[in-house]
Each structure stands twice: as structure tokens, then as C-alpha cells.
C-alpha atoms as an extended CHARMM CRD file, in Angstrom:
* protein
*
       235  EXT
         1         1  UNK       CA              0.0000000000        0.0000000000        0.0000000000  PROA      1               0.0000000000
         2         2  UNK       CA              1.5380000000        3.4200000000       -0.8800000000  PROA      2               0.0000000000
         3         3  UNK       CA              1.7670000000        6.6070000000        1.6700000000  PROA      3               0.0000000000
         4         4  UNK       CA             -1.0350000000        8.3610000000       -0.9970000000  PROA      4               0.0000000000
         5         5  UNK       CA             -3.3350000000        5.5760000000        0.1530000000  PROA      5               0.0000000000
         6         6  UNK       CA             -3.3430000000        5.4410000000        3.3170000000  PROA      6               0.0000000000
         7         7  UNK       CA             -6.5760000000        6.6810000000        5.1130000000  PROA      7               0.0000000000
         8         8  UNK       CA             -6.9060000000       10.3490000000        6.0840000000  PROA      8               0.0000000000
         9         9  UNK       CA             -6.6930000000        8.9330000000        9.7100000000  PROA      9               0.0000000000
        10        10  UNK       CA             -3.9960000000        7.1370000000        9.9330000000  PROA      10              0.0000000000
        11        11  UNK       CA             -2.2370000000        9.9680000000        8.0470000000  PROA      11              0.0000000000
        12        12  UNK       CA             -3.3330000000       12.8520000000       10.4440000000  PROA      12              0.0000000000
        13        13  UNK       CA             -2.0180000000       10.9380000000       13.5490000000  PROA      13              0.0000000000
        14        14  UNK       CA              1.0050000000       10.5660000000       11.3360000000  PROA      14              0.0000000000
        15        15  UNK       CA              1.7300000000       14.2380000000       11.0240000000  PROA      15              0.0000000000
        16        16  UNK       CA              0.3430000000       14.4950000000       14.6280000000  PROA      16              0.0000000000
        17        17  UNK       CA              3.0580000000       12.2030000000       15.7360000000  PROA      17              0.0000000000
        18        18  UNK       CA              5.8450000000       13.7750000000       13.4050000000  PROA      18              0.0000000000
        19        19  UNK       CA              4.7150000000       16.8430000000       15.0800000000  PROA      19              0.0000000000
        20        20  UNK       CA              4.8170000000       15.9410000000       18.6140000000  PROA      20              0.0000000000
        21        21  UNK       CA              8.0480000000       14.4160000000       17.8950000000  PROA      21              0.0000000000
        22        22  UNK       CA              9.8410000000       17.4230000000       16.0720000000  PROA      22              0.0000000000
        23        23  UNK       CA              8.6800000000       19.9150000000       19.0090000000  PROA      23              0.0000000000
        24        24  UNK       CA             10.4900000000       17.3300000000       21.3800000000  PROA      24              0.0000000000
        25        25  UNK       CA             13.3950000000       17.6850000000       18.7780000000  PROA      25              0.0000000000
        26        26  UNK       CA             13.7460000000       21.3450000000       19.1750000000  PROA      26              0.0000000000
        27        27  UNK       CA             13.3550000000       21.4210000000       23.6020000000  PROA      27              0.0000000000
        28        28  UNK       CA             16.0210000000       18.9150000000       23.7040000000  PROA      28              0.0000000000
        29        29  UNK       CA             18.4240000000       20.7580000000       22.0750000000  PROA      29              0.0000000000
        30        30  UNK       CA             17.2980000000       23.8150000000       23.9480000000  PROA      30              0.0000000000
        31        31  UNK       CA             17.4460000000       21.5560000000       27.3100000000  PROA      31              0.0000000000
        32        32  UNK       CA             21.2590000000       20.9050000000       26.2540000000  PROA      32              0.0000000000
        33        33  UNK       CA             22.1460000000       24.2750000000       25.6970000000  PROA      33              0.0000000000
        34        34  UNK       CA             20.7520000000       25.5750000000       28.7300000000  PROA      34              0.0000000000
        35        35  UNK       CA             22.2620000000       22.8930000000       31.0470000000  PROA      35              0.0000000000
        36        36  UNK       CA             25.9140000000       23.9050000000       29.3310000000  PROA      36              0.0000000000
        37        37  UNK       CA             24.6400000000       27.5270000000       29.7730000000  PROA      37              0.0000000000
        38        38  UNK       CA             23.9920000000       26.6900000000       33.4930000000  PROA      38              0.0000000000
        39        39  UNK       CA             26.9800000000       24.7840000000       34.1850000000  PROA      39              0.0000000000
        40        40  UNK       CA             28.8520000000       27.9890000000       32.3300000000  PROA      40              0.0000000000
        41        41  UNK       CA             27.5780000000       30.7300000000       34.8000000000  PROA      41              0.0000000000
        42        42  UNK       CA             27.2010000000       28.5560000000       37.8600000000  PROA      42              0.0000000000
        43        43  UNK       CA             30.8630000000       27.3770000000       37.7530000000  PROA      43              0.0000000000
        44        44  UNK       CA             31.2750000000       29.0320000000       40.9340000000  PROA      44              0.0000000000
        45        45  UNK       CA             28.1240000000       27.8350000000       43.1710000000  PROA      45              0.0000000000
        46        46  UNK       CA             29.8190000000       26.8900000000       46.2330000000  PROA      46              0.0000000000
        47        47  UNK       CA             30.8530000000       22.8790000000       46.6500000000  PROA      47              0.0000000000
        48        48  UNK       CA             31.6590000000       22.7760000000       49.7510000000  PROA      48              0.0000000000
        49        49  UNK       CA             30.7720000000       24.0500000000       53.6940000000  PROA      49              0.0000000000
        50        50  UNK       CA             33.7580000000       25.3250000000       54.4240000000  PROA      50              0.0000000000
        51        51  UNK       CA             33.3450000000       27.9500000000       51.4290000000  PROA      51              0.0000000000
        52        52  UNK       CA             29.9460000000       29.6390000000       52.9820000000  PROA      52              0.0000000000
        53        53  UNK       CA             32.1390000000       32.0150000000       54.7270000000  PROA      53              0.0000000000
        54        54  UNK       CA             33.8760000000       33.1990000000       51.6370000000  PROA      54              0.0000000000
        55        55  UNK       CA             30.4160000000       32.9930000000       49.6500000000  PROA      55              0.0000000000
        56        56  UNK       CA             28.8300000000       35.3560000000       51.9320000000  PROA      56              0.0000000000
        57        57  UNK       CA             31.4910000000       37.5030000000       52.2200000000  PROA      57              0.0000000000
        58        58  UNK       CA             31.1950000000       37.8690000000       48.2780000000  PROA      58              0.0000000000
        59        59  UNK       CA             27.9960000000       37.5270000000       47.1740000000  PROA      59              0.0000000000
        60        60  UNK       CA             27.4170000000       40.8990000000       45.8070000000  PROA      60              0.0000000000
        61        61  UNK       CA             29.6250000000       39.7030000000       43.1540000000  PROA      61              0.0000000000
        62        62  UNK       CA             28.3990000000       36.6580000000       42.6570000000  PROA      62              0.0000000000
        63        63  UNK       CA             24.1120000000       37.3060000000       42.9030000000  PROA      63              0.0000000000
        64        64  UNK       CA             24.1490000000       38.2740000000       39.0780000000  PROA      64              0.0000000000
        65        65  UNK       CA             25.7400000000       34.4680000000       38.0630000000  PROA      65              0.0000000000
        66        66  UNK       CA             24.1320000000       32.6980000000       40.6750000000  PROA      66              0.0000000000
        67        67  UNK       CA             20.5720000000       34.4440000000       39.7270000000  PROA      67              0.0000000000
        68        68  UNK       CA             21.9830000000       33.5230000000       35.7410000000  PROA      68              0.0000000000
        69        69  UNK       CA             22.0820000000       29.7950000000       36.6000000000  PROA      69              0.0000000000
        70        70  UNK       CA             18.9700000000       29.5790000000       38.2910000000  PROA      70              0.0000000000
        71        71  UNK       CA             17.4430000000       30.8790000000       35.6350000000  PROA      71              0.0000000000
        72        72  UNK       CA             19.0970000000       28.7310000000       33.3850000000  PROA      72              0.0000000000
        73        73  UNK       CA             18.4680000000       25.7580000000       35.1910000000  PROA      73              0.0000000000
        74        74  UNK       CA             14.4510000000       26.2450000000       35.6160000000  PROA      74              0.0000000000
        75        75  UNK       CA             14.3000000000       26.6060000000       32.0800000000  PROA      75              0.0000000000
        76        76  UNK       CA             16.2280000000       23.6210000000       31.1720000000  PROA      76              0.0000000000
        77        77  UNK       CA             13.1670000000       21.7390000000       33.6040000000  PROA      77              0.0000000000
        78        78  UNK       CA             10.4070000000       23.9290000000       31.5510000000  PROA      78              0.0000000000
        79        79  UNK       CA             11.9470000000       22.1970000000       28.2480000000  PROA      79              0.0000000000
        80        80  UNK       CA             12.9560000000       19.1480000000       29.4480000000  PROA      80              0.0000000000
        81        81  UNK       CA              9.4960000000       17.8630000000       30.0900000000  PROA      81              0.0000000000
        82        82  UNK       CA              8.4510000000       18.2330000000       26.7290000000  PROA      82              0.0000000000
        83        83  UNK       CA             11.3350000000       16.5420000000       25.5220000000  PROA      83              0.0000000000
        84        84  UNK       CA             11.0460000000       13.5300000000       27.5590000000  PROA      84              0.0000000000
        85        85  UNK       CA              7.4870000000       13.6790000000       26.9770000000  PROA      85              0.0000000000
        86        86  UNK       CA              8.1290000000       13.2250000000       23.1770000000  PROA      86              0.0000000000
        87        87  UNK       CA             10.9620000000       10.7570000000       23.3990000000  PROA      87              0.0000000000
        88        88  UNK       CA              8.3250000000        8.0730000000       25.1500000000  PROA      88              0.0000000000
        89        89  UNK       CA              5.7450000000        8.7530000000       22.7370000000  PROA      89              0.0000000000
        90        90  UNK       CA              8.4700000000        7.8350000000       20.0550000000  PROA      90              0.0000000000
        91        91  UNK       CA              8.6290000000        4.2860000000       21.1430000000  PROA      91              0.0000000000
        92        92  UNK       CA              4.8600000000        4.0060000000       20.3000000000  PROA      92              0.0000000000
        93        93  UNK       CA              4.1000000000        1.8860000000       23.5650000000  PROA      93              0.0000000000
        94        94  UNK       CA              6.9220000000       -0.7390000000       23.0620000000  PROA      94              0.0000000000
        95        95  UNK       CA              8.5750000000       -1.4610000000       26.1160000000  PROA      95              0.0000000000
        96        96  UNK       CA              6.1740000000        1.1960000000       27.9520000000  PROA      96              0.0000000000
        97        97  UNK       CA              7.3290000000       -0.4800000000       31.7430000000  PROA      97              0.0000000000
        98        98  UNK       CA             10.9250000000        0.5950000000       30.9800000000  PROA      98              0.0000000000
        99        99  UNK       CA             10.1810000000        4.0600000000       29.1420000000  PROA      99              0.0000000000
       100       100  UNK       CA              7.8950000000        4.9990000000       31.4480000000  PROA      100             0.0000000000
       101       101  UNK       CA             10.4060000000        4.2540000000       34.5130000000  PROA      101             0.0000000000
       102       102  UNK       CA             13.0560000000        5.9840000000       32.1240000000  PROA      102             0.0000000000
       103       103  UNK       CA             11.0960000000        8.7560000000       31.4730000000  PROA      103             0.0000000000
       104       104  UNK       CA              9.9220000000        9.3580000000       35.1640000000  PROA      104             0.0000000000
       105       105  UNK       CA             13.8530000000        9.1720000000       36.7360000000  PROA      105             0.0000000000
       106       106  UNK       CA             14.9480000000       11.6780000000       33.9880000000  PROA      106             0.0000000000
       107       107  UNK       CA             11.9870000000       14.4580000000       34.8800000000  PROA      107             0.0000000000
       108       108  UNK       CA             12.5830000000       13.9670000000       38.3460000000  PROA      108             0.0000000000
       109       109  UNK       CA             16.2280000000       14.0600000000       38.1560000000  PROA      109             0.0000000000
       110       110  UNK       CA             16.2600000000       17.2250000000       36.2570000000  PROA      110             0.0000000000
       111       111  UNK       CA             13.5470000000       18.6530000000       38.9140000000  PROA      111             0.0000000000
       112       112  UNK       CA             15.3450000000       17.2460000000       42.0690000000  PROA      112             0.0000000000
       113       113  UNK       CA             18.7050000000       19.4280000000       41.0290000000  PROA      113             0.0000000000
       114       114  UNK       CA             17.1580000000       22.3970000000       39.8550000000  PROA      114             0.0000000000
       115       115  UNK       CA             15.1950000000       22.5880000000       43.3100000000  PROA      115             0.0000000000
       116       116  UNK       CA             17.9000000000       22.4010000000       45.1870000000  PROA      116             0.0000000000
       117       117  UNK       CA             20.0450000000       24.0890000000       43.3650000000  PROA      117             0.0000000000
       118       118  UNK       CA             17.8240000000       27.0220000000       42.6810000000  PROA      118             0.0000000000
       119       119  UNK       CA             16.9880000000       26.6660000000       46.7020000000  PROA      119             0.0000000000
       120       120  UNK       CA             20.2770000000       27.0110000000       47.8150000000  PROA      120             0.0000000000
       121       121  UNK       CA             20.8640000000       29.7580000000       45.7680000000  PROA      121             0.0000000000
       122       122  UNK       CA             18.0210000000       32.1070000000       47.3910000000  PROA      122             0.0000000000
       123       123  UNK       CA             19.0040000000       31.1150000000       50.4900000000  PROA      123             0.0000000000
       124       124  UNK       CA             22.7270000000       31.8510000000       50.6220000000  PROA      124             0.0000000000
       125       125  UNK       CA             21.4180000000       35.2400000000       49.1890000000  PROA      125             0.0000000000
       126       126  UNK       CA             19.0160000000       35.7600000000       51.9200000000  PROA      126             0.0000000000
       127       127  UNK       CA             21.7400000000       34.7910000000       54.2370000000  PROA      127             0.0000000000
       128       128  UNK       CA             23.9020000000       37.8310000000       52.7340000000  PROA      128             0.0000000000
       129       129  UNK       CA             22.0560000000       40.1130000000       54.6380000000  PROA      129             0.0000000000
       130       130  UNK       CA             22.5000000000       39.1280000000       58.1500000000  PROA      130             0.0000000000
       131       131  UNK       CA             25.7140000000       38.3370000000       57.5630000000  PROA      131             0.0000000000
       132       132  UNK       CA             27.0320000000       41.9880000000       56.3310000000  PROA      132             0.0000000000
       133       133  UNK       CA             25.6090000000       43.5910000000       59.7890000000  PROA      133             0.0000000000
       134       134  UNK       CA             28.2310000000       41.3020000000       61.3510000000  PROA      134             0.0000000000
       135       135  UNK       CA             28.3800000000       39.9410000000       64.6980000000  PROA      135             0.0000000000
       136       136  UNK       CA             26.1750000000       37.0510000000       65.8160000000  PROA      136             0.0000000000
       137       137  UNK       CA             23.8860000000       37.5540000000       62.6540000000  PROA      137             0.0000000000
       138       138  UNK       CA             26.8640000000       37.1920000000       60.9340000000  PROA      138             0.0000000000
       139       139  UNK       CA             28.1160000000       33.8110000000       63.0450000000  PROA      139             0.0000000000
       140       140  UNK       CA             24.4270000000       32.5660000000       62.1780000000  PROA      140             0.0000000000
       141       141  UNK       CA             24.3970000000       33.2720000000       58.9370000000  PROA      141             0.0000000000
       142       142  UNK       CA             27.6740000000       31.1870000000       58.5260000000  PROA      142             0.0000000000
       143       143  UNK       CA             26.1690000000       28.3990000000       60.1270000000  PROA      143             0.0000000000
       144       144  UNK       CA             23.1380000000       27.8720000000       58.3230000000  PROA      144             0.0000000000
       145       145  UNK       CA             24.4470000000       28.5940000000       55.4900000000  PROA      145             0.0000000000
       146       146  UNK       CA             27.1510000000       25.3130000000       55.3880000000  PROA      146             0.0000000000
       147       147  UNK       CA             24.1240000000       23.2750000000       56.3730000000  PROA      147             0.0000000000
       148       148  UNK       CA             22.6440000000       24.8970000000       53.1120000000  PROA      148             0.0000000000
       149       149  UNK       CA             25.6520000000       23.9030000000       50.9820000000  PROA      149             0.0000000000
       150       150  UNK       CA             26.0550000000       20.7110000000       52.3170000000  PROA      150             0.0000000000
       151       151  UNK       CA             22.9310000000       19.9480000000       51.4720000000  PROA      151             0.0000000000
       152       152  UNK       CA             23.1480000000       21.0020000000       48.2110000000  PROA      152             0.0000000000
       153       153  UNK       CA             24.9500000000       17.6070000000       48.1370000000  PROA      153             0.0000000000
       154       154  UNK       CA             21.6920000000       16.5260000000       47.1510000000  PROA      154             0.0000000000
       155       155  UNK       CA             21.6290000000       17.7480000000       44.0440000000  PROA      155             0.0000000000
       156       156  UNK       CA             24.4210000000       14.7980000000       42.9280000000  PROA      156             0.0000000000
       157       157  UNK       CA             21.5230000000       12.3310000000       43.8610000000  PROA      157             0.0000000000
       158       158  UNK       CA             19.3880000000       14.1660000000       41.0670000000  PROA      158             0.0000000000
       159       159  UNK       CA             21.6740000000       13.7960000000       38.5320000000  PROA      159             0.0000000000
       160       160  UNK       CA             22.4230000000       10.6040000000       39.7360000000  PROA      160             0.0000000000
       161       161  UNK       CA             18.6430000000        9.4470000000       39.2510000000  PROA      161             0.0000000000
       162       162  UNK       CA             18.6820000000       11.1650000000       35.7020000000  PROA      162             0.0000000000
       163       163  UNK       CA             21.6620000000        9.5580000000       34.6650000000  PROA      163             0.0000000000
       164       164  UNK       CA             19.6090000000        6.3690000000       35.5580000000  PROA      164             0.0000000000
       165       165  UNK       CA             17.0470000000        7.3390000000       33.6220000000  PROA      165             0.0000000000
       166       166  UNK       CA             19.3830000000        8.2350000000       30.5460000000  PROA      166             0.0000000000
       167       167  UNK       CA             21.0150000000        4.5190000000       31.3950000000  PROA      167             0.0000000000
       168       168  UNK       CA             16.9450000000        2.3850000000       31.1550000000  PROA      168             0.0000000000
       169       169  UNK       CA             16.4720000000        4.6110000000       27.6400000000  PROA      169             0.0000000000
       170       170  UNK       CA             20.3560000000        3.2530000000       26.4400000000  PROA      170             0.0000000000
       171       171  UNK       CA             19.3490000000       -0.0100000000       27.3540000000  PROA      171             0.0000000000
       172       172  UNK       CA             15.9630000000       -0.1150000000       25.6400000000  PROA      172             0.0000000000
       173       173  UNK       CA             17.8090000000        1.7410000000       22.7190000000  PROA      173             0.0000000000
       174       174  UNK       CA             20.3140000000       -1.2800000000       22.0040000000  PROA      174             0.0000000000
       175       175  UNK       CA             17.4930000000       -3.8980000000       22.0430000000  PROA      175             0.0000000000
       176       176  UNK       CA             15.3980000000       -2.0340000000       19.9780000000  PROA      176             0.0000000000
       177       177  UNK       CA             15.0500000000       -0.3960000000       16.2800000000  PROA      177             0.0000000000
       178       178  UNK       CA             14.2490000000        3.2920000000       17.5260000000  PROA      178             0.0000000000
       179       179  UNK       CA             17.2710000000        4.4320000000       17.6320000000  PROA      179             0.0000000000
       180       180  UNK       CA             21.0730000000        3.5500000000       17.0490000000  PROA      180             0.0000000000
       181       181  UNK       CA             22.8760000000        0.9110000000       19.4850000000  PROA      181             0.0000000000
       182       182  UNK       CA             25.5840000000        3.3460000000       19.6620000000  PROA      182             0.0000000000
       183       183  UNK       CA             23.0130000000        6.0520000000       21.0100000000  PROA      183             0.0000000000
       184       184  UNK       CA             22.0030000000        3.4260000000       23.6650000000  PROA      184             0.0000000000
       185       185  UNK       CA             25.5080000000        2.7140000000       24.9460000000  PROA      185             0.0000000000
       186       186  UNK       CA             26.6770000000        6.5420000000       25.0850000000  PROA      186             0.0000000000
       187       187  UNK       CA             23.9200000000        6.4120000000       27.6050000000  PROA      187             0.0000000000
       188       188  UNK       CA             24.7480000000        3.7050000000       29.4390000000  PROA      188             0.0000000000
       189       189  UNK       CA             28.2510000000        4.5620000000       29.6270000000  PROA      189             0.0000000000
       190       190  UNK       CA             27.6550000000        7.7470000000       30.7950000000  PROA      190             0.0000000000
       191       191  UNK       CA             25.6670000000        6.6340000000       33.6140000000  PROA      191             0.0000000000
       192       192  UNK       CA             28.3860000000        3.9800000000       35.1010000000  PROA      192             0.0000000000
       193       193  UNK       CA             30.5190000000        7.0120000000       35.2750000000  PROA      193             0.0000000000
       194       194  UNK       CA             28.7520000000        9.3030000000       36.9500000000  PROA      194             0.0000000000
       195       195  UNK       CA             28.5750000000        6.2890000000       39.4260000000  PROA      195             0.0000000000
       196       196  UNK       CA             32.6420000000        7.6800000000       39.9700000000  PROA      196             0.0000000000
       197       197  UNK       CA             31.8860000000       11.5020000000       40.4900000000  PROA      197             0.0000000000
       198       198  UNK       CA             32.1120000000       10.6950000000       44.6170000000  PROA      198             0.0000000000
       199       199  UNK       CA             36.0020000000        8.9580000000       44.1030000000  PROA      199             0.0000000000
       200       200  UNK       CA             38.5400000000       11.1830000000       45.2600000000  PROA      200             0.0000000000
       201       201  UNK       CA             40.8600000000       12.8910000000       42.9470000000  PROA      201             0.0000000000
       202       202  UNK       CA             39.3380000000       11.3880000000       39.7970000000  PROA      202             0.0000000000
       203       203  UNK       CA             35.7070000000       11.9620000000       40.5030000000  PROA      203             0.0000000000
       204       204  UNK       CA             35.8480000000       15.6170000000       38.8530000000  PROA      204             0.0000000000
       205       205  UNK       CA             37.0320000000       13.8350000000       35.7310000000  PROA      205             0.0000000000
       206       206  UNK       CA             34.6820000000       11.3380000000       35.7650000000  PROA      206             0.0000000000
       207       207  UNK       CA             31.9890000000       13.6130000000       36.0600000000  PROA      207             0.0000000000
       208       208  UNK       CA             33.0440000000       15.7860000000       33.5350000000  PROA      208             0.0000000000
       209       209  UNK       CA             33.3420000000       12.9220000000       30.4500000000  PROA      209             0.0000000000
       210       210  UNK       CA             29.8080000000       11.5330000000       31.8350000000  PROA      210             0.0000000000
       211       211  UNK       CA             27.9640000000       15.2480000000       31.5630000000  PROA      211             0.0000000000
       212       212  UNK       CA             29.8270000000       15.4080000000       28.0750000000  PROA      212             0.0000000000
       213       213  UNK       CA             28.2360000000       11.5900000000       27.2300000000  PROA      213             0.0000000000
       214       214  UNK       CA             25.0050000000       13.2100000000       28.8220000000  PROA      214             0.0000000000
       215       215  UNK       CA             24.9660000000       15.8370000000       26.3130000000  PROA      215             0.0000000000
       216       216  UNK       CA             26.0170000000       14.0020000000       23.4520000000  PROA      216             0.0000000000
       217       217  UNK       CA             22.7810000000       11.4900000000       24.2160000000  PROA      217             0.0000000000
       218       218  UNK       CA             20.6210000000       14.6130000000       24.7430000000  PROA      218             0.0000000000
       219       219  UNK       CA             21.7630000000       16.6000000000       21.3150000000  PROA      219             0.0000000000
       220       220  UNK       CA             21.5930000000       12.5740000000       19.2020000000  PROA      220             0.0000000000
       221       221  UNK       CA             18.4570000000       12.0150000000       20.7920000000  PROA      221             0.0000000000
       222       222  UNK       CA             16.6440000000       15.1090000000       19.4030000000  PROA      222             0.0000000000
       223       223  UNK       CA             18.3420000000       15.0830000000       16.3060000000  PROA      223             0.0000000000
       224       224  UNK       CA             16.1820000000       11.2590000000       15.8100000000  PROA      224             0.0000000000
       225       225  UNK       CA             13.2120000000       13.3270000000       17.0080000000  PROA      225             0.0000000000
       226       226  UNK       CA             13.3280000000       16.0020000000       14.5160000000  PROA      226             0.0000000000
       227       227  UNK       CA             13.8100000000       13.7050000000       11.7210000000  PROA      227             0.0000000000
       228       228  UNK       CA             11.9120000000       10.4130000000       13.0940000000  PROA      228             0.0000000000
       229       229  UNK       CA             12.1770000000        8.5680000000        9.4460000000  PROA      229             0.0000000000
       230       230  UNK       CA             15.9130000000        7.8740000000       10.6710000000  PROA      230             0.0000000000
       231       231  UNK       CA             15.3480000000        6.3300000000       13.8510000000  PROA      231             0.0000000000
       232       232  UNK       CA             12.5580000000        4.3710000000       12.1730000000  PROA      232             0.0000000000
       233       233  UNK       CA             15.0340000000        3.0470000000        9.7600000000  PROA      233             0.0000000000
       234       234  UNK       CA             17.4910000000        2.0640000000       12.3630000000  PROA      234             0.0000000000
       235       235  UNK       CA             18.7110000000       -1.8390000000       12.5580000000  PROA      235             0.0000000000
């Protein structure tokens, strides 16, 4: 049967689908510029307790990046719903256990960081206030603050749980036609590294070449979605 005679149905779901799936193209790519853009102003978010003295003492200079990333970072939730959303819809119900799980870890992850990063962020500067009058405000302020940052630890587990999300869509990837193998085991790959990021000395490393696998799976991933014929046409 040719594509002319198909019924009108079947070919308005069609260009539904190809719609649905070209949209989800275009907010993954915008999802992986804004999480570079995020990590590119928010380089100096404090990592550590013992740096909420030094934060505070600076964060006039440092509100404008700070307020940058969070920015950033909420939009980079805002567009990667719709790009998840798509990606599941892609694998027309196949395997709908697994992309559903995949799909759920990857939202959440993104949402889990961007809370707490975003948190943090407005409460360090809140904390900027008490601490410039000085004297116990300013011994307060100090204190709460490192139980801010080192909570901020939790943001790891967020990426950690979107990583495993990235990791159930590799798998499903290599035992299926949707998309390349090679696609799926970027993914997974990427995911048994961040698994390193809390080893000393190397962890930083590791990190970094699993956020680069992270973005090379989202920016391949929507590339499939904005032109679906060559996913479908994968072996």
C-alpha cells in the first residue's frame, strides 16, 4: 500500500506524531544548551561548607551568576518535560514499563537538582544580609548557610537518578530499532561514570566525560526526534 493511500486517519495521527516528535526535537536541544549555559555561569556555586564564609562575604559579586544559573536551570526543567514527553511517545508503547520508569527518573532528576540548586541559591542570598551587619547575625548566617551547601549535596543524587534514567532509555535503545545501538551505549556509559563523580581525585574527571556523554545522548536524541524517518530506519 503506498503513503497516498493510506486513510486520512492514519495519516493525520502521522503528522500528529511527526509533530509531537519534532517539538520534542527542538526542547532537547534547547534543554542541552541551557544545562551547558547553566553549568557555564554557575561554575562558581559553592561545593563545599567550608566555602559559605567566603560565599557570603562575596555575594554581591556573585548574585548576578548565581541568579543567571537559576534561571538557566528552571528553564532547562520547563523544556525538558516536553522533551522527555516526546521521546516516550516515540517508542509508540513498546517497552512502555521501561520508558515509562526511564522517562519518570529523567523528569525527576532534572527537577530534584534544579530545586535544590535554585533553593540554595536564594538562600545563601538571603543569608547575605544578616551576615554583612556582622556579629552574631553574621556567626548565624555562617552556620546555616554550610548546612545549606552541604545539602546542596543533594543535588548529585538528582543527577544521579537522571543519569539512571538516561542509562533504562540506552538499554531499551540497544534492544530495539528506535534508535542507534551506539546512542544506547553513550547512555549507558555515561551513567556507570557518573557512578565515579564521589572517588577522590578522579571523581571531577569522571563527572566531567559523563555530563559530556550526557549531552552528546541529549543533542543525538533530538536530532532522531526532529527527523523520526531515521530512527525508524534504524537496525
Amino acid at each position: 500500500m503506498g503513503a497516498g493511500t493510506w486513510p486520512k486517519g492514519h495519516r493525520m495521527r502521522s503528522n500528529s506524531s511527526d509533530a509531537v516528535s519534532k517539538l520534542g526535537g527542538i526542547c532537547g536541544v534547547l534543554t542541552g544548551l541551557l544545562f551547558i549555559a547553566t553549568f557555564a555561569v554557575g561554575y562558581n556555586l559553592p561545593d563545599s561548607p567550608s566555602r559559605a564564609d567566603s560565599t557570603l562575604a562575596g555575594f554581591d559579586s556573585l548574585r548576578a551568576s548565581f541568579l543567571a544559573a537559576d534561571v538557566f536551570l528552571g528553564l532547562v526543567v520547563v523544556f525538558a518535560i516536553p522533551f522527555y514527553t516526546a521521546l516516550r511517545s516515540s517508542f509508540n508503547g513498546k517497552d512502555d514499563l521501561l520508558i515509562g520508569t526511564a522517562t519518570l527518573f529523567s523528569i525527576v532528576g532534572f527537577v530534584v537538582t534544579a530545586t535544590v540548586v535554585i533553593g540554595e541559591s536564594i538562600t545563601l542570598d538571603t543569608l547575605s544580609a544578616p551576615y554583612a551587619a556582622g556579629g552574631a547575625s553574621r556567626n548565624a548566617a555562617v552556620v546555616v548557610a554550610q548546612a545549606v551547601i552541604g545539602f546542596g549535596a543533594v543535588a548529585i543524587f538528582g543527577l544521579l537518578v537522571l543519569f539512571a534514567g538516561v542509562a533504562v532509555y540506552g538499554f531499551v535503545a540497544i534492544k530495539g530499532r528506535r534508535f542507534p545501538r551506539w546512542l544506547g551505549f553513550a547512555g549507558i556509559l555515561g551513567a556507570l561514570l557518573s557512578l565515579g563523580t564521589p572517588v577522590p581525585v578522579i571523581g571531577t574527571f569522571l563527572f566531567v566525560v559523563a555530563f559530556v556523554l550526557l549531552l552528546l545522548w541529549i543533542f543525538a536524541t533530538s536530532a532522531y526526534l526532529w527527523r523520526p524517518t531515521i530512527g525508524k530506519t534504524m537496525g
